[in-house]
C-alpha positions as CSV (number, residue, x, y, z in Angstrom):
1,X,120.8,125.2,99.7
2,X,118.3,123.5,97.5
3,X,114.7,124.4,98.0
4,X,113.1,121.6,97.5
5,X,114.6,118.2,98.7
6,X,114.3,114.6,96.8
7,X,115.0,113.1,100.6
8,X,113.6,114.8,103.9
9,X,116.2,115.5,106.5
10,X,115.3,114.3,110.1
11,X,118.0,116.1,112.5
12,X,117.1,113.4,115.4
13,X,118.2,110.7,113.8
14,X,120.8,112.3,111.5
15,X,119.1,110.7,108.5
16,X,116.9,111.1,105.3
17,X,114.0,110.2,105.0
18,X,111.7,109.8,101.6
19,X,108.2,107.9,100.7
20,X,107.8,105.3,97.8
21,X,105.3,102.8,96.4
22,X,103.3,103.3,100.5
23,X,106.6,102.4,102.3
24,X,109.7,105.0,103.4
25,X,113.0,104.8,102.4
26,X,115.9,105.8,105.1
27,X,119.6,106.5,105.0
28,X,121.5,107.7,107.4
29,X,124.9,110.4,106.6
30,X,127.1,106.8,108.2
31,X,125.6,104.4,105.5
32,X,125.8,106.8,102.4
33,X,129.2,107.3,103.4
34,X,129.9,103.6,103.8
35,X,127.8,103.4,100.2
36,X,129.4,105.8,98.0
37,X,133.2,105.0,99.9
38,X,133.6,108.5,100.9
39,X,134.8,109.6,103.9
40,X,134.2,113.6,103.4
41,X,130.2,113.2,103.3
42,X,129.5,116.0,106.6
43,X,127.2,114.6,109.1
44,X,125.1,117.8,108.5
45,X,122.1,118.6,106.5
46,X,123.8,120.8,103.8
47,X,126.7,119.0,103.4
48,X,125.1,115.5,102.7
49,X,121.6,116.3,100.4
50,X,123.3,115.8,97.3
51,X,124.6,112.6,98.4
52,X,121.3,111.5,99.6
53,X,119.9,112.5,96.5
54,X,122.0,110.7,94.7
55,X,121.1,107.6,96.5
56,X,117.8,107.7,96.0
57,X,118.0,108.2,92.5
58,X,120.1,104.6,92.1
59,X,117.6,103.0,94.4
60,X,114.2,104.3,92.4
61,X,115.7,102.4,89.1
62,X,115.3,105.7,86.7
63,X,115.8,104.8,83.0
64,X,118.9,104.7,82.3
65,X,117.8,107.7,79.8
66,X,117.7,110.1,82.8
67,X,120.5,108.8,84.6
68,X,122.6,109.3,81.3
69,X,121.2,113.1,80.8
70,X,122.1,113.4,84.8
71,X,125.4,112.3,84.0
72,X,126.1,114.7,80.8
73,X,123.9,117.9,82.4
74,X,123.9,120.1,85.4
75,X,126.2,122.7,86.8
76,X,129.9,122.9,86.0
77,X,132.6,123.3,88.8
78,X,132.5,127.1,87.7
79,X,128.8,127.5,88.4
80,X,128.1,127.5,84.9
81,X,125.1,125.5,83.2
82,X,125.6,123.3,80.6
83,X,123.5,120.8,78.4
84,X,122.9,118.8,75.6
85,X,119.2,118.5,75.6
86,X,116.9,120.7,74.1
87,X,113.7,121.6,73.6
88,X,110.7,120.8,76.6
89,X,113.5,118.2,77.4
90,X,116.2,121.3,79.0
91,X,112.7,123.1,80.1
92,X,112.1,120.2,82.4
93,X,115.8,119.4,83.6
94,X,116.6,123.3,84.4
95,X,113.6,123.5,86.5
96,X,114.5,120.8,88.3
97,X,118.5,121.9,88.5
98,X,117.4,125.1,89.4
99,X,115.0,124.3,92.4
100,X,117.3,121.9,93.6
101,X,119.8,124.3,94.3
102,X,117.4,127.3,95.0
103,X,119.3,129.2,92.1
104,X,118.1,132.4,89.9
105,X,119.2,131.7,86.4
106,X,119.6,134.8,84.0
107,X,116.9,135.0,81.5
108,X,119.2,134.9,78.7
109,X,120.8,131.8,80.3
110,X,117.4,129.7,79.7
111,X,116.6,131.5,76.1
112,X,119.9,130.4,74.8
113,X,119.0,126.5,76.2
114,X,115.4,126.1,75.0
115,X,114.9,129.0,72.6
116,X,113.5,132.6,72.1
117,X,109.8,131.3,70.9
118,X,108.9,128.5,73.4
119,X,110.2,130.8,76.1
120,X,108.1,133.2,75.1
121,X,105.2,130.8,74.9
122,X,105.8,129.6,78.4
123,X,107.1,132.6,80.2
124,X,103.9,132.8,83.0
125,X,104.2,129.3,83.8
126,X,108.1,129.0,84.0
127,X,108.3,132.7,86.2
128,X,105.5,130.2,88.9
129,X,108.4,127.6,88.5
130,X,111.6,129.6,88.7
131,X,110.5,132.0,91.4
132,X,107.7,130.4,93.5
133,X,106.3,132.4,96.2
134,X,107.0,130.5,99.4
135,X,105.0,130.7,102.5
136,X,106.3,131.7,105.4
137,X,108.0,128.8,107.7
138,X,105.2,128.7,110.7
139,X,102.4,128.5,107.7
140,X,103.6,125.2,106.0
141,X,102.7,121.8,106.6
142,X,105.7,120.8,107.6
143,X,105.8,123.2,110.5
144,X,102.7,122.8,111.6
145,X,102.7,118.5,111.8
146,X,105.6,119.4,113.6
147,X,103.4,121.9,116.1
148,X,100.8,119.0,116.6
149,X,103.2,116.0,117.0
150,X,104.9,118.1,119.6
151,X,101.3,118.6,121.7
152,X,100.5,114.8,120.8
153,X,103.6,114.2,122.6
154,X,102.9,116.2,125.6
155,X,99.5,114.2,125.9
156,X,102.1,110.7,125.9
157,X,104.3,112.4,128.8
158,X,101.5,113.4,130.6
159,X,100.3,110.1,130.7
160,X,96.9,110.7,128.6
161,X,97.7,108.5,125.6
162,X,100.1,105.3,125.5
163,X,103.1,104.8,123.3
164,X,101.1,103.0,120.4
165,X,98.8,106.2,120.4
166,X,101.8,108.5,120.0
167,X,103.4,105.8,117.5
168,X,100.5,105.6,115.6
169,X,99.7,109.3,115.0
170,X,103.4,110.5,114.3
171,X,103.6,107.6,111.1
172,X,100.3,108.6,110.4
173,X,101.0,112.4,109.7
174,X,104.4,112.2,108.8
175,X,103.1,109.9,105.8
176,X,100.7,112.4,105.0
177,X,103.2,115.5,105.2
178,X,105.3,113.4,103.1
179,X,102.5,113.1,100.2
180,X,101.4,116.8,100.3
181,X,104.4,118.3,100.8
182,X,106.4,119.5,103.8
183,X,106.8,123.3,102.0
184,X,103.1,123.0,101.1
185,X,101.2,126.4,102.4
186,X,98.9,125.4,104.9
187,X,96.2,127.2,103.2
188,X,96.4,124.8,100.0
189,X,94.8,122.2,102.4
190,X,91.6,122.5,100.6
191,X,88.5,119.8,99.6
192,X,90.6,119.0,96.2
193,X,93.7,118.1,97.7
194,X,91.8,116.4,100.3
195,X,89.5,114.4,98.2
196,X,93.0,113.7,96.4
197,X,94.6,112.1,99.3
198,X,92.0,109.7,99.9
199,X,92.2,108.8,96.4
200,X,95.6,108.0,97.1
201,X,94.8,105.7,99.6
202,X,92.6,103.5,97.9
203,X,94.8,103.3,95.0
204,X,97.8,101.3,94.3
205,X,100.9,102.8,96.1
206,X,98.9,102.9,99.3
207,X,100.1,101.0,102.2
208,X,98.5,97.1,101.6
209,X,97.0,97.2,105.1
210,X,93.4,98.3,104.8
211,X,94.0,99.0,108.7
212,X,97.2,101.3,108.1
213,X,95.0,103.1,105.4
214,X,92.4,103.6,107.8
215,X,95.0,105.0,110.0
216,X,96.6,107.5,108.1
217,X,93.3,109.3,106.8
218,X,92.0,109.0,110.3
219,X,95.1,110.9,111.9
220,X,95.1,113.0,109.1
221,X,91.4,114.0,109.5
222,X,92.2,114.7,113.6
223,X,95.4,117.0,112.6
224,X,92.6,119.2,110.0
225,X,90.6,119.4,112.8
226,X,92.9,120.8,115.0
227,X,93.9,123.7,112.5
228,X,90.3,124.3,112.5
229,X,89.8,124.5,116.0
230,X,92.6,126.7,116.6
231,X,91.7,129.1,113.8
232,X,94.8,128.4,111.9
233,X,93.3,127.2,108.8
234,X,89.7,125.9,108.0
235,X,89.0,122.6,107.6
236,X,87.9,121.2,103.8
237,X,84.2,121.2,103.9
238,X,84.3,117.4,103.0
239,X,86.6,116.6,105.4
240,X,84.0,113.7,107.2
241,X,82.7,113.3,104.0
242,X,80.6,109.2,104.9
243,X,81.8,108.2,101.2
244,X,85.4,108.5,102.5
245,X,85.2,104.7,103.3
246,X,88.0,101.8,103.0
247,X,85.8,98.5,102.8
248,X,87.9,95.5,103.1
249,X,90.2,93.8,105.0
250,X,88.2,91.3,107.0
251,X,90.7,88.2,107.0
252,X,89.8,84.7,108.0
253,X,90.0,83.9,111.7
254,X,93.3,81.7,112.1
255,X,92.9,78.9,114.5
256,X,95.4,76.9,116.4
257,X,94.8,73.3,117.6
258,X,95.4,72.1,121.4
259,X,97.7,69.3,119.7
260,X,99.7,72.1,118.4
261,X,99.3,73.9,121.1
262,X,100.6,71.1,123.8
263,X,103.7,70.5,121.1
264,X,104.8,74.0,121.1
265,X,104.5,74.2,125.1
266,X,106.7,70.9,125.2
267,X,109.3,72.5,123.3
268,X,109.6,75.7,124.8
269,X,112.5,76.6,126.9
270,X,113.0,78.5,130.1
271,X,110.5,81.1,131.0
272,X,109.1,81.2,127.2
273,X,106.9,78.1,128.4
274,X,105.7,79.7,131.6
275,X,104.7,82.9,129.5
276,X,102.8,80.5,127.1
277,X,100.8,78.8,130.0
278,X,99.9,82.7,131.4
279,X,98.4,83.5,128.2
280,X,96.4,80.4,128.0
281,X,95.7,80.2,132.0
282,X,95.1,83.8,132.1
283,X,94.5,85.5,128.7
284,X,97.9,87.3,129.3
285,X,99.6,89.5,126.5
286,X,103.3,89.9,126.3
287,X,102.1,93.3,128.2
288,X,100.1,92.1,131.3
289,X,103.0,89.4,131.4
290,X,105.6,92.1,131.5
291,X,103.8,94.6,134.2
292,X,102.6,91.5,136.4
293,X,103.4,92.7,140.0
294,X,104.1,91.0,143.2
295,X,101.3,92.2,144.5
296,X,99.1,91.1,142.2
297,X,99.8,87.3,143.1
298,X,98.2,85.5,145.8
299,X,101.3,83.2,146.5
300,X,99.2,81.1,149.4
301,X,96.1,80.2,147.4
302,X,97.9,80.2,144.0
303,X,95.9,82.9,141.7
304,X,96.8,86.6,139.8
305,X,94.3,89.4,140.6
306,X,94.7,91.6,138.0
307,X,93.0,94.5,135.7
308,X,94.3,94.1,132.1
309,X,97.8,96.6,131.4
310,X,95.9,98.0,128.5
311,X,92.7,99.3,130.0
312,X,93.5,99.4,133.7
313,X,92.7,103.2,134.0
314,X,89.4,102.4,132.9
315,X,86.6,102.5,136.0
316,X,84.6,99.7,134.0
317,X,86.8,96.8,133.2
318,X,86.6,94.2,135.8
319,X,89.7,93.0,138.0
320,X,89.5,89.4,137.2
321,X,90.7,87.0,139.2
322,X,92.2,83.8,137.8
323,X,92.8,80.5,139.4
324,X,96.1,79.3,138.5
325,X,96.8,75.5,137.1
326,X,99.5,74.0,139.1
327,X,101.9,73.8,135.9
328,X,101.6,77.7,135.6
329,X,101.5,78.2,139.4
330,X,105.2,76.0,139.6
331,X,106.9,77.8,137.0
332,X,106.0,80.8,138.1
333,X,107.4,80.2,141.7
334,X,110.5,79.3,140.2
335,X,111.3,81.9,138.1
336,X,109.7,84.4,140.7
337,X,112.5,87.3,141.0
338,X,113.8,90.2,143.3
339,X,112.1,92.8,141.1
340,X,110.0,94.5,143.6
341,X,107.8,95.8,140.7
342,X,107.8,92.6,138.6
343,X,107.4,88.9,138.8
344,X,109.2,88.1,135.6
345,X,112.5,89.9,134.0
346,X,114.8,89.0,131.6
347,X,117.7,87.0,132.4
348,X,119.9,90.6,132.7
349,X,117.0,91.9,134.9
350,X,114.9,94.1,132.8
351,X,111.6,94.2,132.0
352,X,110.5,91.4,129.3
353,X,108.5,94.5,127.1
354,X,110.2,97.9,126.8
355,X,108.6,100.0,125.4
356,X,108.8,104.2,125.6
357,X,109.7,107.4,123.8
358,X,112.9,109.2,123.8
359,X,113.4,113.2,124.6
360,X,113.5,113.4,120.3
361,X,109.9,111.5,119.9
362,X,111.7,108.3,118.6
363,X,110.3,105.4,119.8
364,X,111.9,102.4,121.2
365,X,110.4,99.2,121.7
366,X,111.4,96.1,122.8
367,X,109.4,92.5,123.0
368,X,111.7,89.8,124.4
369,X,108.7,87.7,124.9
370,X,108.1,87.6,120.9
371,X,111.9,87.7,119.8
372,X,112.4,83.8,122.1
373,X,109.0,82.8,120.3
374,X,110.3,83.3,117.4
375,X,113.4,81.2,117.2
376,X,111.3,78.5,118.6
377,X,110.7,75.6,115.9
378,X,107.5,73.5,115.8
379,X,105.9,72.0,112.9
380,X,102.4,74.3,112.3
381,X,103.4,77.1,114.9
382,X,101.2,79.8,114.8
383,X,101.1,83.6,115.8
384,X,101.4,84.7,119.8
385,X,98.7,86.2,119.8
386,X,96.9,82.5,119.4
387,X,97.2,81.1,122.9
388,X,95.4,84.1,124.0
389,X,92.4,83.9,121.2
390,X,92.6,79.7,122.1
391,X,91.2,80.0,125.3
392,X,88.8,82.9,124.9
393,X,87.3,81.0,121.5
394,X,87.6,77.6,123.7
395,X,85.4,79.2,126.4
396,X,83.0,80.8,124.3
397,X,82.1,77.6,122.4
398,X,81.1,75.8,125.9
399,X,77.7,75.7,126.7
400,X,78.5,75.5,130.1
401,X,81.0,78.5,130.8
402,X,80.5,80.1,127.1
403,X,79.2,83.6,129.5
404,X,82.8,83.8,131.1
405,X,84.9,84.5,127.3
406,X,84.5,88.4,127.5
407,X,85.0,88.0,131.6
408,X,88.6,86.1,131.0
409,X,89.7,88.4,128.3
410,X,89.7,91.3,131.1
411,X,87.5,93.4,128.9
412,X,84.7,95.4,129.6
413,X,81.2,94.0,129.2
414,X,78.9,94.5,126.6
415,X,75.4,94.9,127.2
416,X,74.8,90.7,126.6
417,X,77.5,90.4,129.3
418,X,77.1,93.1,131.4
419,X,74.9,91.5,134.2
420,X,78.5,89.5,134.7
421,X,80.9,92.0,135.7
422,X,81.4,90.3,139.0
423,X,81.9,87.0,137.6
424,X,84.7,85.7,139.9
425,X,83.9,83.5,141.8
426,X,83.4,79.7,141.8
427,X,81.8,79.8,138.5
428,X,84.6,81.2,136.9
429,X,87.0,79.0,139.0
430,X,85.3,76.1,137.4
431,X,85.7,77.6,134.1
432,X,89.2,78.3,134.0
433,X,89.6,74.2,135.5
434,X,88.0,73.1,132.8
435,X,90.1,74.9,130.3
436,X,92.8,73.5,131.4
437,X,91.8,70.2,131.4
438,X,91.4,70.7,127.2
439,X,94.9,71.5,127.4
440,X,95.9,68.1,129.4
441,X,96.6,70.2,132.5
């Protein structure tokens, strides 16, 4: 077995798995063998590395130089090496051949390929090369983002963090095992390599996303802590370092107009227009629209009563209480269903948002909501997320009800808005009437 992989086997999935240019490259043991035509490739880690290898090494467009010296080089079918490079040229290939395949070549094998003098010249560094001395398994980085995913997990299943949580921490440190290497010691975590790897991220083959970058230093900088803590390895002195910074990535504010807004409405089908008209009545994601529960609608007076799905654990964020418009209020009686947990499913009876880990840690996620938004076609449609921000932005602009935009939202209030944590009421019935109306409802 080779000791140190081009791809990273993930056993879940039956795949491999390698970074490039800030983004990952997958393939799993079904595609390569669908890719190379060969039926023989074993659905096993050992007996499919080469193959994945090999892959990789057509997809990361080599020069055709080293794909010709791949081609002419190597290990013969009798285990012997052979070569027709020389020179730094054969330094560089062996060591490469060799800890691929985690093999001990005899000395006399590599004087005879690059010769008596430069071996002699290199012999300290090539002994680090040829015979590394590895860690032991529990002390590598692989190991132990594998230790600290596994309690991040437990925190998900125990109901203390949310999917997105988990998500976000398991790409976060995986990216960052990837980059320092999954047979790198532990103890190699030092300020250097540290200081290296936010180098990394403000350079070129980051991810584009100043937020993503953010994201992976930031769950990086939790899993050093947590060696720390635990007295497994110290952190880098310079691990909160305040020059660590990633400035950037404010973007214009899109807008969306109520013209385009009324148009997009008009043309949406089924339940797709009753979940637009939530999000602007109500200030709904695809989330609260999904978890909305029977008992949450007053079906007599025609209102929701509701703490937003994404903070409703938390004692300060209001239950708001929205008066409905009698478009939103219609469609919602006719597509009312059986579900005694939710108002609105799917056409086959699930949920409209799935979204959960498996036993493995994989995620699956699935946005019904968003998938019949997007084959929806109308001239200057804008994100989802829009008819949410319309109202709120429409709200706050009003001189008149401009107090009740953080109230609608379902957030918490700041300090300027805090004296209006009970806002419901007519006030805010007044409010949300008004809104409408700027919608022609």
């Amino acid at each position: 077995m080779p000791a140190n992989y081009e791809m990273t086997w993930e056993p879940g999935p039956r795949r491999w798995r390698r970074m490039q240019g800030g983004r990952y490259l997958t393939v799993s043991v079904r595609q390569l063998r669908k890719y190379f035509n060969e039926s023989s490739i074993q659905d096993t880690k050992e007996g499919s590395y080469q193959w994945a290898n090999r892959w990789w090494r057509e997809r990361s467009n080599e020069p055709a130089e080293v794909a010709a010296h791949e081609r002419r080089s190597g290990f013969g079918d009798d285990g012997a090496f052979y070569m027709d490079l020389t020179g730094d040229e054969a330094l560089a290939f062996m060591i490469r051949e060799i800890q691929d395949r985690d093999l001990e070549l005899p000395e006399e094998v590599i004087e005879a390929v690059i010769g008596k003098p430069r071996l002699k010249e290199l012999r300290r560094g090539l002994d680090t090369l040829l015979h590394p001395v590895k860690p032991p398994v529990d002390r590598t980085v692989g190991h132990l983002v594998g230790r600290y995913l596994e309690m991040v997990l437990s925190r998900h299943r125990a109901g203390e963090i949310g999917v997105s949580e988990y998500s976000n921490n398991k790409a976060s440190l995986l990216y960052f095992r990837d980059y320092v290497g999954i047979d790198l010691a532990i103890d190699s975590l030092n300020a250097d390599r540290w200081d290296a790897y936010y180098l990394h991220l403000i350079g070129e083959n980051a991810p584009r996303s100043i937020r993503s970058r953010r994201k992976h230093f930031n769950y990086a900088r939790n899993f050093l802590r947590w060696l720390d803590d635990l007295g497994i390895n110290t952190a880098p002195p310079n691990l909160s370092r305040k020059q660590y910074r990633f400035k950037g990535g404010s973007q214009a504010v899109p807008t969306i107009t109520t013209e385009v807004i009324k148009q997009t409405i008009q043309s949406a089908k089924g339940q797709l227009q009753l979940h637009l008209l939530l999000m602007l009545n109500c200030g709904f994601t695809q989330q609260d629209i999904a978890d909305l529960h029977p008992s949450e609608v007053d079906w007599e007076q025609g209102r929701i009563r509701r703490k937003r799905s994404k903070t409703s654990d938390r004692d300060k964020v209001p239950v708001v209480d929205y008066i409905l418009w009698r478009e939103t209020f219609d469609l919602l009686i006719r597509y009312r269903s059986s579900d005694p947990d939710h108002v609105l499913v799917t056409e086959s009876g699930k949920a409209w948002l799935r979204d959960h880990i498996h036993d493995d840690g994989a995620r699956s996620r699935t946005d019904a909501i968003q998938s019949n938004y997007r084959r929806l076609e109308v001239e200057g449609k804008q994100p989802l997320k829009m008819f949410r921000k319309a109202s709120s932005t429409l709200l706050d602009g009003c001189p008149d009800h401009g107090r009740y935009a953080v109230h609608f939202l379902g957030h918490a209030p700041d300090i300027a808005h805090r004296h209006y944590i009970s806002s419901n009421g007519a006030s805010f019935d007044a409010a949300i009437k008004w809104l409408g109306k700027q919608f022609g409802y």
